[in-house]
Each structure stands twice: as structure tokens, then as C-alpha cells.
Kinemage of the C-alpha trace (Angstrom):
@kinemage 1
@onewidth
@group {chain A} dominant
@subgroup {mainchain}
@vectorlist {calphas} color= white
{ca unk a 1} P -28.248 -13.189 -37.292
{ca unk a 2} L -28.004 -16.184 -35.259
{ca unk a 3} L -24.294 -15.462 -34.838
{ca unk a 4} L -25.076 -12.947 -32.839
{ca unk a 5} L -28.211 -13.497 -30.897
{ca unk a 6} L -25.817 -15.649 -28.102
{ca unk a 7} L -24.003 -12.291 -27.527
{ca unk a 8} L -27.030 -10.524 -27.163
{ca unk a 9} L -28.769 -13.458 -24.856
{ca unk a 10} L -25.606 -12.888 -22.577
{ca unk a 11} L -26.323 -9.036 -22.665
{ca unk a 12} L -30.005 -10.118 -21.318
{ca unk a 13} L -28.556 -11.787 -18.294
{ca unk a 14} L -25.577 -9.190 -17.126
{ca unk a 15} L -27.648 -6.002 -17.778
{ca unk a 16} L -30.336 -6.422 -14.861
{ca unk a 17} L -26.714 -6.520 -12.725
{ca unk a 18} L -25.638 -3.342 -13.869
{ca unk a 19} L -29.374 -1.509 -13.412
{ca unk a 20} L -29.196 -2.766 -10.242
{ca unk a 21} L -25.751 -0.969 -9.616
{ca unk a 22} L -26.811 1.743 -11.315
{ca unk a 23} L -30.401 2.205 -10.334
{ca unk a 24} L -29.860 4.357 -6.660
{ca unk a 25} L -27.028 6.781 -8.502
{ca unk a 26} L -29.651 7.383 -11.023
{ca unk a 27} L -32.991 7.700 -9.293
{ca unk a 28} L -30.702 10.074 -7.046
{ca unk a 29} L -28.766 12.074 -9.827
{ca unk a 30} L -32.262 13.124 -11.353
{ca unk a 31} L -34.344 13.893 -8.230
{ca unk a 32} L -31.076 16.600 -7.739
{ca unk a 33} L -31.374 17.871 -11.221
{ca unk a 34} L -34.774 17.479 -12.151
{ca unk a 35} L -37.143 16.635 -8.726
{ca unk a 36} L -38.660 13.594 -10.459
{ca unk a 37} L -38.066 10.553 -12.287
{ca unk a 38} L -39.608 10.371 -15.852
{ca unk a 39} L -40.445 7.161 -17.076
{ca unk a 40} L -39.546 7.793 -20.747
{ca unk a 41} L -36.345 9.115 -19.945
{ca unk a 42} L -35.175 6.413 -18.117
{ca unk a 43} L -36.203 3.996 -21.013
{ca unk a 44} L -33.729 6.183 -23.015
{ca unk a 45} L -30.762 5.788 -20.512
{ca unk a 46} L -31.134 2.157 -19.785
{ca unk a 47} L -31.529 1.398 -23.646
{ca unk a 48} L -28.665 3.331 -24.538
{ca unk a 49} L -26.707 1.418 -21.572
{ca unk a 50} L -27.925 -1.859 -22.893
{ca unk a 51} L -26.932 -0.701 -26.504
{ca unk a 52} L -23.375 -0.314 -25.236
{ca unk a 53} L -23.189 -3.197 -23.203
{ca unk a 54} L -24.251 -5.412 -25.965
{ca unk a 55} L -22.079 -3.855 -28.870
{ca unk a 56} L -19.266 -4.420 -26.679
{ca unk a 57} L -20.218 -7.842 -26.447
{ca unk a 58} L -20.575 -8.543 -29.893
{ca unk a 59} L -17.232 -7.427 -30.375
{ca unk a 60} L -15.455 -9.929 -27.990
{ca unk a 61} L -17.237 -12.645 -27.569
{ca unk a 62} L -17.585 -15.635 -27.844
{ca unk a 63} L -14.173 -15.827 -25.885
{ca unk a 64} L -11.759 -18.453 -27.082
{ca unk a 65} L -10.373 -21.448 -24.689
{ca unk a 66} L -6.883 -19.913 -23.807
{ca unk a 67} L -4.613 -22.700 -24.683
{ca unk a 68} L -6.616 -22.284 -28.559
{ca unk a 69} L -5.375 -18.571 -28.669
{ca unk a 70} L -1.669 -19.160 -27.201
{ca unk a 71} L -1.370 -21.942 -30.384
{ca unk a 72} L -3.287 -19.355 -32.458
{ca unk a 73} L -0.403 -17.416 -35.160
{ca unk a 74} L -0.189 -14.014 -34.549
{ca unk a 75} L -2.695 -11.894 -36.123
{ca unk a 76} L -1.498 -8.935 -37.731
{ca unk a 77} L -3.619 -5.351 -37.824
{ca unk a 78} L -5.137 -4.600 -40.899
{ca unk a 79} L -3.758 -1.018 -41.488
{ca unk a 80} L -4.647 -0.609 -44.840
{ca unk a 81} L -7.801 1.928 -45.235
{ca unk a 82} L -10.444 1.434 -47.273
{ca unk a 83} L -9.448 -2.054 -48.232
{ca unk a 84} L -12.901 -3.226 -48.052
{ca unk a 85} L -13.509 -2.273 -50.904
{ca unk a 86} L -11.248 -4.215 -52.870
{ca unk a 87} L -11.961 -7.122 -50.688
{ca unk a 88} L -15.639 -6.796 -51.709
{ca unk a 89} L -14.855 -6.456 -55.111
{ca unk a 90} L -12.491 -9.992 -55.186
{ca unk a 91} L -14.306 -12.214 -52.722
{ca unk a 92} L -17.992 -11.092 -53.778
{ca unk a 93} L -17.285 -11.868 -57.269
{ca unk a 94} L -19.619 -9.111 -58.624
{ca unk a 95} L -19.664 -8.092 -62.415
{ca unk a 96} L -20.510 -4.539 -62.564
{ca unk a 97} L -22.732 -5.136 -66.252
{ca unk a 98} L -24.317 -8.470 -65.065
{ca unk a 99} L -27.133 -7.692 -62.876
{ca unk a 100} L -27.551 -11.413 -61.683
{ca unk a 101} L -24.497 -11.112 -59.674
{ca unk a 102} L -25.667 -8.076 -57.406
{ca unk a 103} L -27.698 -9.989 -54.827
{ca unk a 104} L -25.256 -12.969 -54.412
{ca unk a 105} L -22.847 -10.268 -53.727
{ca unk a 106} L -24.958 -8.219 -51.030
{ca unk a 107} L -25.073 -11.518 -49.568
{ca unk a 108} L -20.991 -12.060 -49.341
{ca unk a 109} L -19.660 -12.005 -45.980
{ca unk a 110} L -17.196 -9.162 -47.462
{ca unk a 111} L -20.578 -6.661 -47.490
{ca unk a 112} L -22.335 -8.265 -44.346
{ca unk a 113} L -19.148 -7.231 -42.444
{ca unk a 114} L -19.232 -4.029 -43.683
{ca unk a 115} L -23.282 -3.575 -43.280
{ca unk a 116} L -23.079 -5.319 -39.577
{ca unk a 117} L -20.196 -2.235 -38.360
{ca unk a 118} L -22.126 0.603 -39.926
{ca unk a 119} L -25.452 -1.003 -38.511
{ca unk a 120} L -23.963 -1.797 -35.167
{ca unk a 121} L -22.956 2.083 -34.663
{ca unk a 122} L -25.745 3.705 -36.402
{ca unk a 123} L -27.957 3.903 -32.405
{ca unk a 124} L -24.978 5.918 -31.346
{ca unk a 125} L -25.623 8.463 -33.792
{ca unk a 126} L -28.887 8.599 -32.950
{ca unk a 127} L -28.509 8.641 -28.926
{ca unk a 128} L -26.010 10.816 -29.108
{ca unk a 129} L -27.648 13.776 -31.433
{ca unk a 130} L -31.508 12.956 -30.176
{ca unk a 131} L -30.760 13.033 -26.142
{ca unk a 132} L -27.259 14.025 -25.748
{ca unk a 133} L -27.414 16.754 -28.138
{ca unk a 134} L -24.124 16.691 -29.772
{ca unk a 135} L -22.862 18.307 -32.788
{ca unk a 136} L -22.106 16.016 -36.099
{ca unk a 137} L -18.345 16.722 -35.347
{ca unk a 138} L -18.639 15.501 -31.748
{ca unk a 139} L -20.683 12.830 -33.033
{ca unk a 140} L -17.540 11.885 -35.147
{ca unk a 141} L -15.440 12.335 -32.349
{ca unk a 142} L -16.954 9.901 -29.879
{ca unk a 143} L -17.988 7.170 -32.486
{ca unk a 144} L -14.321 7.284 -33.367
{ca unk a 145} L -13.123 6.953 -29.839
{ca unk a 146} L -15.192 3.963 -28.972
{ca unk a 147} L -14.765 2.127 -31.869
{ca unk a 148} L -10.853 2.645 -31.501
{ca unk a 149} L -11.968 1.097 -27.436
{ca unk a 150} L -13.783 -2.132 -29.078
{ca unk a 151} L -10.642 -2.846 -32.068
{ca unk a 152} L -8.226 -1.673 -28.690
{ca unk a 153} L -9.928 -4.345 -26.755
{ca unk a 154} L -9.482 -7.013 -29.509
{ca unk a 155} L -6.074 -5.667 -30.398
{ca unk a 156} L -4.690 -6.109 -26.367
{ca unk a 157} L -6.280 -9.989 -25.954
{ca unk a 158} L -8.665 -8.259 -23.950
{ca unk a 159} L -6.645 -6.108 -22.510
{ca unk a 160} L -4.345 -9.020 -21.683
{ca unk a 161} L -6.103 -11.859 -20.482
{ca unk a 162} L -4.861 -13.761 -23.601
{ca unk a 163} L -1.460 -13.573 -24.494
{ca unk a 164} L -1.707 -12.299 -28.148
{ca unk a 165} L -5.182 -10.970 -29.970
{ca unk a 166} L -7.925 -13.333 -30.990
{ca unk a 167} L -9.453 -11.203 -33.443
{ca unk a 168} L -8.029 -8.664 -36.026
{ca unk a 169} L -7.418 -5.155 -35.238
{ca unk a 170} L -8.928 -3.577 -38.348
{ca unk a 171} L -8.625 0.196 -39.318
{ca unk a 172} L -11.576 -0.231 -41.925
{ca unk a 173} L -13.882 -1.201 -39.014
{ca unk a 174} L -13.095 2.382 -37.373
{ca unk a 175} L -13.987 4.063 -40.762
{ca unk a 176} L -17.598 2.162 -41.353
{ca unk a 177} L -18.150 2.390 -37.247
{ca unk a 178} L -17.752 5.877 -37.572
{ca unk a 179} L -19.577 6.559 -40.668
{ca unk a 180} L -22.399 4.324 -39.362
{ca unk a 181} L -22.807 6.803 -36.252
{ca unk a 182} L -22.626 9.684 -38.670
{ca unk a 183} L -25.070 7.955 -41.125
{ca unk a 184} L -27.257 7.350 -37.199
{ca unk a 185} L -26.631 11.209 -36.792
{ca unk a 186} L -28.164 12.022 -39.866
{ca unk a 187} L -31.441 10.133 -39.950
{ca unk a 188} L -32.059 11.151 -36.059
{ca unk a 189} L -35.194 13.656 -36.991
{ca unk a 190} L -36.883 10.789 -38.976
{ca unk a 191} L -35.925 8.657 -35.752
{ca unk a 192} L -37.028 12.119 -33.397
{ca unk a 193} L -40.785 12.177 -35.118
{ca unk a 194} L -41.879 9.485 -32.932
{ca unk a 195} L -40.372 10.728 -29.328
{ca unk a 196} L -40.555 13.892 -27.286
{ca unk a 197} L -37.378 15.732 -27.996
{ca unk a 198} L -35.151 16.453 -25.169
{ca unk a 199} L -36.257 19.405 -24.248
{ca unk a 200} L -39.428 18.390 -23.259
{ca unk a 201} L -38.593 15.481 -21.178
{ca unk a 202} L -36.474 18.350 -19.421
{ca unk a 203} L -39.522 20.505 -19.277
{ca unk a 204} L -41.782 17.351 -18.445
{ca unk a 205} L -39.123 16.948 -15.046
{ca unk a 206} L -39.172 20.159 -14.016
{ca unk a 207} L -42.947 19.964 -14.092
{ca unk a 208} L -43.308 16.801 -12.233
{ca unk a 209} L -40.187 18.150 -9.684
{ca unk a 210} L -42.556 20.877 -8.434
{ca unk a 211} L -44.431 18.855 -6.975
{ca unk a 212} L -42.789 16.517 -4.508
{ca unk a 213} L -43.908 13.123 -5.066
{ca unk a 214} L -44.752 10.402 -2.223
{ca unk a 215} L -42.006 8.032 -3.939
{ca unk a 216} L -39.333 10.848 -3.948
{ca unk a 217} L -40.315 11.084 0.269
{ca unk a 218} L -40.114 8.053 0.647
{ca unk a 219} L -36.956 7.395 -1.111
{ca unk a 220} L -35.278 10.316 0.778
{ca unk a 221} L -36.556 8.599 4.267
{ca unk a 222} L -34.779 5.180 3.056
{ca unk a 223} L -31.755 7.111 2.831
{ca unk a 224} L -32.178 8.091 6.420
{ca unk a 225} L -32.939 5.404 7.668
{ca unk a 226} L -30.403 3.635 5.859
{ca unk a 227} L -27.631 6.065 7.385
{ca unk a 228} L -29.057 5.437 10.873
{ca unk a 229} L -28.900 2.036 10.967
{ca unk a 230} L -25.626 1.735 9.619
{ca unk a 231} L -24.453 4.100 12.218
{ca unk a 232} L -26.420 2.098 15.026
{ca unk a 233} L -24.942 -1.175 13.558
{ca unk a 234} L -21.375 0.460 13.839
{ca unk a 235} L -20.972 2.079 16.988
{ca unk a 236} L -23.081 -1.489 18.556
{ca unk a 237} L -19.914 -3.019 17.134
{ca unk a 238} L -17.141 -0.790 18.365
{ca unk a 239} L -18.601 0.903 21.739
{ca unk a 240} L -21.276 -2.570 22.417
{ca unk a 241} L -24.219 -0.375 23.366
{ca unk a 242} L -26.091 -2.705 25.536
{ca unk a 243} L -23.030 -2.352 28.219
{ca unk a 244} L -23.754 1.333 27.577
{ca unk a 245} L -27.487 1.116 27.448
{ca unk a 246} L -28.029 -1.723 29.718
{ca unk a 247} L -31.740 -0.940 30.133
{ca unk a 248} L -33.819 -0.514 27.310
{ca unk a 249} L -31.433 0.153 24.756
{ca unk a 250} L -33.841 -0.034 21.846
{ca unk a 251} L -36.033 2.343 22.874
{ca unk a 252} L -33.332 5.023 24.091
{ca unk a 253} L -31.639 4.113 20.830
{ca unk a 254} L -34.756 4.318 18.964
{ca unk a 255} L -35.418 8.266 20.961
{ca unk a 256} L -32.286 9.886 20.194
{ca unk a 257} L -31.970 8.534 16.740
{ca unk a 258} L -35.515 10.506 16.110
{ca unk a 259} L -34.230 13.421 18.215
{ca unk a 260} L -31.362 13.933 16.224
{ca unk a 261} L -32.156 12.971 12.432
{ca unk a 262} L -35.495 14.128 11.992
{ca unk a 263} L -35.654 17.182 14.975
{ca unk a 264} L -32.236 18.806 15.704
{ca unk a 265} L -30.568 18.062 12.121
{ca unk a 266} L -33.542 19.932 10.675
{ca unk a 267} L -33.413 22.450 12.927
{ca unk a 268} L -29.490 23.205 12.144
{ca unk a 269} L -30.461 22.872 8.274
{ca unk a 270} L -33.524 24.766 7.889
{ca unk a 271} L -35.656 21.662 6.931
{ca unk a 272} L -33.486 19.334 5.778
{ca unk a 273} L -32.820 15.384 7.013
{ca unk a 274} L -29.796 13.717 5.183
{ca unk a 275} L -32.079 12.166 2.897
{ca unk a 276} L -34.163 15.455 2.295
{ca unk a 277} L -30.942 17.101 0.942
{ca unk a 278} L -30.177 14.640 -1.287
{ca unk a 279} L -33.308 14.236 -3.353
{ca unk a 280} L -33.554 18.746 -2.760
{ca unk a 281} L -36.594 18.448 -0.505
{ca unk a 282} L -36.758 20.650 2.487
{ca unk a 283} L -39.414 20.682 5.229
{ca unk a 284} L -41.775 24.034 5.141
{ca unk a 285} L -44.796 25.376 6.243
{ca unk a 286} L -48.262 25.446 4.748
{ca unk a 287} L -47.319 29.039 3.560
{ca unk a 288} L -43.928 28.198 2.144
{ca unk a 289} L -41.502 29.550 4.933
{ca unk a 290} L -39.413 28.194 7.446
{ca unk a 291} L -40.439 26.143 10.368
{ca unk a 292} L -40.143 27.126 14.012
{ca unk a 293} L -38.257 24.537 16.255
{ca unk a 294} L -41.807 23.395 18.004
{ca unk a 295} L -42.872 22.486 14.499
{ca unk a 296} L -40.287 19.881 13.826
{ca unk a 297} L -40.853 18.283 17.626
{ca unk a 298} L -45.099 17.724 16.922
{ca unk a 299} L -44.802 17.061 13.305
{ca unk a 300} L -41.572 13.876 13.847
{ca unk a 301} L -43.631 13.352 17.422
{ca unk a 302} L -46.536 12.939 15.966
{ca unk a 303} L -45.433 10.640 13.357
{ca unk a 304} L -42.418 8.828 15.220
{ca unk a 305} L -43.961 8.239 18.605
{ca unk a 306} L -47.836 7.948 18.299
{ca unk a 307} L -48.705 6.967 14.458
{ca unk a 308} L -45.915 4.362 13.971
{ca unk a 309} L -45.811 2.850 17.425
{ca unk a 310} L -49.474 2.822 17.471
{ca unk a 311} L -49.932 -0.378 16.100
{ca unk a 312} L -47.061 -2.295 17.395
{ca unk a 313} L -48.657 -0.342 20.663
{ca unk a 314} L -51.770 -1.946 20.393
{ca unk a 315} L -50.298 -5.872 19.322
{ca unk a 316} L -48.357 -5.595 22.378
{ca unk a 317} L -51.120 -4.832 25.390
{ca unk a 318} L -53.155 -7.358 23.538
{ca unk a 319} L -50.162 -9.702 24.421
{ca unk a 320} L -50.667 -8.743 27.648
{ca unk a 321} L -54.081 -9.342 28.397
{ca unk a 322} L -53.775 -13.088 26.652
{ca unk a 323} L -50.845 -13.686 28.612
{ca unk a 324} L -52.175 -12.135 32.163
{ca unk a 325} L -56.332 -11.854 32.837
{ca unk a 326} L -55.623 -10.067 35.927
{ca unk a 327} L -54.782 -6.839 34.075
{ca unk a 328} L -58.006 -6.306 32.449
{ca unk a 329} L -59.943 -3.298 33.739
{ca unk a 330} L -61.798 -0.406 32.064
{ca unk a 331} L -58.762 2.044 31.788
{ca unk a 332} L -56.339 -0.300 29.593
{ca unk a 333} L -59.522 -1.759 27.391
{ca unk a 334} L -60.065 1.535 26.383
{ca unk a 335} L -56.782 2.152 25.736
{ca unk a 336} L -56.736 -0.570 23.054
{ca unk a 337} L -59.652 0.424 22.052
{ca unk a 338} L -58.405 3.633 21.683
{ca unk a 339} L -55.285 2.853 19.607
{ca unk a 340} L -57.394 -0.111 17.712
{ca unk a 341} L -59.737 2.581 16.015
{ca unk a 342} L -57.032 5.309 15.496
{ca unk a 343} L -55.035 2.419 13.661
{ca unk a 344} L -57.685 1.902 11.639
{ca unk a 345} L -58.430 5.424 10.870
{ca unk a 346} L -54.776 6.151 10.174
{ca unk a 347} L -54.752 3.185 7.801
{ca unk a 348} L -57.701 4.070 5.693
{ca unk a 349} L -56.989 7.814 5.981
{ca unk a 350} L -53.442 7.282 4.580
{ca unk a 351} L -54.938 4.754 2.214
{ca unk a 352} L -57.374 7.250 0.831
{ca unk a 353} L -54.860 10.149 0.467
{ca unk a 354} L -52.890 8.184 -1.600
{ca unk a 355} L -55.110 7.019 -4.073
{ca unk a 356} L -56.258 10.508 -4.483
{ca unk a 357} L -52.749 11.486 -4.285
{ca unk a 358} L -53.292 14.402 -2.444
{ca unk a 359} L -50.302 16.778 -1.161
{ca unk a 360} L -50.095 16.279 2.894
{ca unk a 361} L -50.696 13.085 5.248
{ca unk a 362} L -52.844 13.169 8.296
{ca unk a 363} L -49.524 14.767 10.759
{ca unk a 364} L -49.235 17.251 8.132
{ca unk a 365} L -52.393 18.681 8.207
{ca unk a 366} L -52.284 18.261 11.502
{ca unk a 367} L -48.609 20.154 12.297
{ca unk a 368} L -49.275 22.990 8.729
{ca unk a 369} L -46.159 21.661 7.632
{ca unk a 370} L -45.194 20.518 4.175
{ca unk a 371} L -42.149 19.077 1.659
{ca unk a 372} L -40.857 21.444 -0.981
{ca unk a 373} L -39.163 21.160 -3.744
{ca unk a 374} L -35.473 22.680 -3.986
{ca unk a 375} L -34.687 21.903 -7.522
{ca unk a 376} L -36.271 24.865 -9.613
{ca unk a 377} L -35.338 27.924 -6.928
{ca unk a 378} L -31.936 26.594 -7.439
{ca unk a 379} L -32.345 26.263 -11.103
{ca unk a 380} L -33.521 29.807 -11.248
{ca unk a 381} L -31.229 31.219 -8.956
């Protein structure tokens, strides 16, 4: 065991990499499928992408200096099926009618071998039948295939990077992989007592992608963001907007981007931003039907040029007044007094519908207009 465990360490420290790669695709592959993310079936995925990753690592590493391999003699396939068993029977030295010889042989490195591939591919068998729902034959099929990737990968010096192999291609070690998926495949309901069974964490999706979650809005509003800035950051490179927009470019900038992404596009679209149609949200009213174009101006006005400025609003007249006494008079303290309670109230009214987790934000109710859900009318139709 504590052959392996520096394999697996090194499977500890690239896998957070991959997630990382692998995390946006996801989160946006199931909010287009399903409408939601399910905790327990991304457990599954990232455990059966950790799996992978560190069988694949056991089977090359550690990596040999290079100038060991190139004085290495050439290693020749093993072609010969089934030969573990004779090896077994030699090197273990087991007598079939002497009982005291069976344990010394289960602990030969002739078994171990054999126990460590059918061990190694037995969680295939079980990913594969429990969430991917495949047949035993398909089961065969893609065990086969990536074992014949991992002894192809030892076979090529990883795939060249050393000039001749540094560990045996085998043909037994595609038999016991294989069987040990098949041997996974079978004992999958024993494994499937303890889980909800595909179909439910389908059915638990659906469920939760009826209803469309704050972290699904917000996710689709990162992606809009994300666009626009990247398309700000562009054309400020190639077209230099401040000789275009030699006045206050930010805030004309800041006006059209609005105007555009979350008011004409949605008009064009029937409810949908960039981000919207990517996670299959669409923007509707409280009764479920389209919006009218005033609907999308109040609801993104509201929220783009009174209830996000407001606070940055109020900061920057108090920078005024510190900086210049003159300008204090009745009609600009009440402004900031003004914005300095409906700050507040916005913050504790947005804090308060989120704990209770309750469908629409403050511009919501105030513009009747709502997020739905795309994913099961397209489902259905």
C-alpha cells in the first residue's frame, strides 16, 4: 500500500487543477439540462474524475530519470494470456494439499498483482452501471478500452517521451482489468443500497430546476458581465474609447452597456440576457407571460441606475461635503439622507429575502416581473 499512496498524494495536488478547469463547463452543462446543481451528483462526477485521474497515475508513475530508461534493455510485451496463472503457481510456491502454504501465497507479489488490477478497475464497474447506466457488455467494452489506453501508455514510453517503454505491456493486465470492472458491474446493487439511484438524482434536478435559484441568477449575471467587460476591455484596446468618449466615458460606457445587455437584447429575445440563455432562464411576468418593452426599462432601471448606484451615490456627496462646507444646504442633506436610509432598507430587505429565500427581490415586486425556468417546457416539449 505504501507503493502507491505517492501516486495517489500526487493525484491530491493536480485534481483541484482540473475542477477548477472543469468547474464553469459543469455548473453550466447541468443548469441547461437539469436547472440546478445537485450536490450529490456532483460528488459522483468529481469522484469518478478523481478515480480516473489517479488510476492513470498509478499506472505511470513514478516516472524514471530518462538517461535510466535509454540504458534500460528493451522490454518485451507479455502476449501470452492467462499466464498468471502459471506464474502464480511457480513463484508463489503453493502446494495445493498443504494448507500452510495458502496464506504465504496470497501474499506473493504474483497474486497482489493480480488482486491490485482487478481491484484498481472494479469503481469502473460500478460508476459505469450505477450512474452511467450501461449494459454488462458495454461495461466490458469500455473497461477493455481503457485498460488497452493505460498498457498503450506504458507500451509507447508515454506516448514517446522516453525512447523505449519503462514498464511491460502485459495482455494479462487487460484480462483481470476487465474482469475487475465486470466483477465492479456485478456487485453495483449491493454498492446502489446506500445511494439514490440515478433516476432520482434526475428527478431530484428537475425538481430543484423549477425553481430558479438565486445562485443560478447570479451565475447567469457573471456571465454577462463577464462578456461585457471583455468586450469593453477590447474595443478600449482597438478603437481607445476615451478619444471617442472624451467626457465621461465611464458613465456613457456604463449606460449603453445596460441599454443594450439587459434592455434591448431582452427585448429582441423575449427575456433573455446572454447569461439568461445559457443557464435556460428567461425574464417573465408575475403571471408567467411575456414582458412588454416598458417592463424591461423600470425593472434594469430600477436595479442598474438607482439600487446599485445608490450607495456609491451616497459615499460620493459625502465626499463632497468633507471636501467643500459651502455646499451644505437643506436640499442635498436630504438627499443623503434620502439615499442613506434607502441603502439601508435595500440592504436589510435583500438580506431578509434571502435568508427566507423567497422568490422575487425588492425591483421585482416592484416591476411584477420574475425569472423562469426553461429547462422542463423544453424537456416536455
Amino acid at each position: 500500500m505504501k507503493y502507491y499512496l505517492p501516486q495517489i498524494q500526487t493525484g491530491l495536488i493536480i485534481f483541484p487543477f482540473i475542477a477548477i478547469l472543469i468547474t464553469i463547463p459543469y455548473i453550466i452543462g447541468q443548469y441547461r439540462k437539469y436547472g440546478a446543481v445537485v450536490m450529490v451528483r456532483t460528488l459522483i462526477i468529481y469522484s469518478f474524475i478523481f478515480y480516473i485521474l489517479c488510476s492513470y497515475l498509478l499506472i505511470i508513475l513514478p516516472l524514471p530519470p530518462l538517461n535510466e530508461v535509454e540504458q534500460m534493455v528493451n522490454i518485451k510485451p507479455q502476449l501470452i494470456p492467462f499466464s498468471f496463472v502459471s506464474n502464480f503457481i511457480i513463484k508463489s510456491e503453493i502446494i495445493w494439499n498443504d494448507s500452510s502454504t495458502y496464506l504465504p501465497a496470497l501474499r506473493s507479489s504474483s497474486f497482489l498483482n493480480v488482486l491490485f488490477n482487478i481491484v484498481l478497475f472494479m469503481p469502473f464497474g460500478i460508476y459505469l452501471r450505477y450512474y452511467f447506466k450501461r449494459s454488462w457488455s458495454q461495461v466490458l467494452l469500455w473497461a477493455f478500452i481503457l485498460s488497452l489506453f493505460f498498457e498503450l501508455s506504458q507500451l509507447t514510453g508515454l506516448y514517446g517521451l522516453y525512447p523505449k517503454a519503462y514498464r511491460i505491456f502485459d495482455v494479462d493486465d487487460l484480462i483481470t482489468n476487465t474482469f475487475g470492472a465486470f466483477f465492479g458491474y456485478l456487485v453495483t446493487p449491493i454498492f446502489s443500497l446506500f445511494m439514490p439511484s440515478r433516476d432520482k438524482i434526475d428527478d431530484l434536478s428537475y425538481q430543484k430546476g423549477l425553481i430558479v435559484s438565486y445562485t443560478r441568477r447570479l451565475f447567469a449575471t457573471t456571465i454577462d458581465w463577464s462578456i461585457i467587460i471583455f468586450l469593453v476591455l477590447t474595443l478600449d484596446i482597438f478603437f481607445n474609447l476615451s478619444y471617442l468618449l472624451p467626457t465621461n466615458k465611464y458613465l456613457i460606457v456604463y449606460i449603453l452597456v445596460v441599454f443594450i445587455t439587459f434592455m434591448l437584447i431582452p427585448m429582441i429575445t423575449k427575456g433573455y440576457t446572454i447569461g439568461k440563455y445559457i443557464v435556460k432562464i428567461r425574464l417573465r411576468d408575475l403571471e408567467g407571460t411575456p414582458l412588454r418593452p416598458f417592463q424591461y426599462f423600470v425593472r434594469y432601471g430600477l436595479l442598474y441606475f438607482v439600487i446599485i448606484p445608490s450607495p456609491a451615490s451616497m459615499f460620493y456627496l459625502l465626499s463632497i461635503l468633507v471636501e467643500d462646507h459651502t455646499l451644505i444646504n437643506t436640499l442635498l442633506v436630504l438627499i443623503i439622507l434620502t439615499l442613506s436610509l434607502f441603502t439601508i432598507y435595500l440592504l436589510i430587505d435583500s438580506f431578509t429575502r434571502l435568508i427566507r429565500k423567497e422568490k422575487l427581490l425588492l425591483y421585482e415586486v416592484l416591476t411584477k416581473t420574475k425569472n423562469t425556468s426553461d429547462v422542463m417546457t423544453q424537456e416536455k416539449l
